[in-house]
N, C-alpha and C positions, 0 to 999 in steps of 0.2 A: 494632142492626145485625145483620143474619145473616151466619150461617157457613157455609161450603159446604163439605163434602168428597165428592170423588169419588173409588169404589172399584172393581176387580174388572175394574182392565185385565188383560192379560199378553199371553202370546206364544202364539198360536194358529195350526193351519193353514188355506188358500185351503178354503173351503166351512163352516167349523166354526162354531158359534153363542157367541154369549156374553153377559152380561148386567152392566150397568154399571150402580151404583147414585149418585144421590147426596143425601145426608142434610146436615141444616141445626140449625143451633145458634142461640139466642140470639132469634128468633121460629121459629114453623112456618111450617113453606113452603105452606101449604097458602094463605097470604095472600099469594103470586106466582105470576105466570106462570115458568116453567120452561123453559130453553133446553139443549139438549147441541149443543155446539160442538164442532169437531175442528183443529186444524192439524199439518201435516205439515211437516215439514225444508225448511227455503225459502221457505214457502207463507205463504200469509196464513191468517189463520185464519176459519174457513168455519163456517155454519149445519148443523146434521146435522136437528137436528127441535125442535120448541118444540109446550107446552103450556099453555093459558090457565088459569086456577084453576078451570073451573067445569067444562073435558075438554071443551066443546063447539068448541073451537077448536083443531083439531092440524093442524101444517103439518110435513112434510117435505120436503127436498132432493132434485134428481130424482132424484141419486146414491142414494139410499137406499132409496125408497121402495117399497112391496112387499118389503124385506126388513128393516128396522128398523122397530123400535115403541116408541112411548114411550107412558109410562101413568104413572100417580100415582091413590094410595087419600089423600084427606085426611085418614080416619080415623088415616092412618100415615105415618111422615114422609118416608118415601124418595120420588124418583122416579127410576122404572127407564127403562134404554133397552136393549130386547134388540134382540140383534144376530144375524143368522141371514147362512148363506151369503156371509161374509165373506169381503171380495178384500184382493188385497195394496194395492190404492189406499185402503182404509179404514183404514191404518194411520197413528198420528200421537195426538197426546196430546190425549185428549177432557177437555172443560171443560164443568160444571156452570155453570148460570147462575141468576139469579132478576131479575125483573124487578116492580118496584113496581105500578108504574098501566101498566093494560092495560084501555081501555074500548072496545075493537074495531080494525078497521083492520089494517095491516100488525104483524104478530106478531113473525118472527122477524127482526128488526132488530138486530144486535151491539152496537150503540151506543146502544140501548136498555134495555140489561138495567143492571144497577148494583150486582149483584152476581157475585163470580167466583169460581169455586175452584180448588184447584194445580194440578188434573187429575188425569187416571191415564193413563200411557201402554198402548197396544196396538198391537200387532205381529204381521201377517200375515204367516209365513214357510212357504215350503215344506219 
């Protein structure tokens, strides 16, 4: 079973970049698809951007897209999701994911993944 943690939330201002890492124990992640998930106070929790194992499948959120990135090196075990030009709607505690069997199709599906981490929370304040 893998472990997930996620790092490198905090408290940032409206425009500012930031970079969310999350690392895996117990196998490499390099053997999942890869989800960063976000929810907010109240909110359901939402898709931010997902990566398949082989990078040739990235989907992001419309909410995000052009200004978040996610990537993953297999040679190493983190997968990043930078964050640029952050609004205060992208605040709320982002979740690591991993996901087993991924043989195409719809990718970022929540209730797909099977693995989760505690999160890191982030906060857009002015």
């Amino acid at each position: 079973q893998v472990q997930l943690v996620e790092s490198g939330g905090g408290l940032v201002e409206p425009g500012s970049s930031l970079r969310l890492s999350c690392t895996a124990s117990g196998y490499a992640l390099e053997y999942y698809a890869v989800g960063w998930f976000r929810q907010a106070p109240g909110k359901q929790r939402e898709e931010v951007a997902c990566i398949d194992r082989s990078t040739h499948n990235i989907i992001y959120s419309d909410s995000v897209k052009g200004r978040f990135t996610i990537s993953r090196d297999n040679a190493k075990n983190p997968v990043y999701l930078q964050m640029t030009n952050l609004k205060h709607e992208d605040s709320g505690v982002y979740y690591c994911a991993a996901r087993s069997f991924y043989a195409g199709g719809a990718l970022c599906i929540k209730s797909k993944f099977d693995y989760w981490g505690q999160g890191t929370q982030m906060n857009v304040t002015a």
